[in-house]
Steps between C-alpha positions, in 0.01 A plus 500: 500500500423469144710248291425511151181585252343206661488655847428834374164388351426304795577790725262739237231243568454516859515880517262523182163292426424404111273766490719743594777365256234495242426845570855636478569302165169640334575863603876458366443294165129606444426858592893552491444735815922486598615646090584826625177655267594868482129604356648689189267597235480301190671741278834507751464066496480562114810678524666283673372216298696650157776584713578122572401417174735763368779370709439163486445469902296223591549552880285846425250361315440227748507774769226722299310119453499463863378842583220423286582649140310310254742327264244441192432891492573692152789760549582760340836462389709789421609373143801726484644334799411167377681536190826672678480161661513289182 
């Protein structure tokens, strides 16, 4: 039986070689493969994008992030909205 983080990692390295952890840590942190990408076009990620700006919802905006949105990207704000805000 596993007591403590210690003996979990030991236990993780006799069921899985450094390759394989290697592998696992790559595809999660590197090619992000478990984010839960829904494919959305970039116009619906845009949307969502001003929404959390809008809102002020960084937990969306690091959700559209991880499902690929490309933060640097010119929007297109709707100014009314933006100065309703103000």
């Amino acid at each position: 039986m596993c007591n403590g983080f210690g003996s979990i990692l030991t236990f993780l390295n006799m069921i899985f070689n450094r390759e394989e952890r290697a592998d696992f840590i790559r595809a999660k942190y590197v090619d992000k493969e478990f984010s839960g990408s829904t494919h959305e076009d970039e116009e619906k990620i845009s949307k969502k994008i001003e929404s959390a700006i809008y809102s002020n919802d960084l937990q969306l905006l690091v959700r559209c992030w991880a499902q690929g949105a490309k933060l640097g990207q010119t929007l297109q704000f709707n100014v009314i909205l933006l100065f309703k805000k103000i």
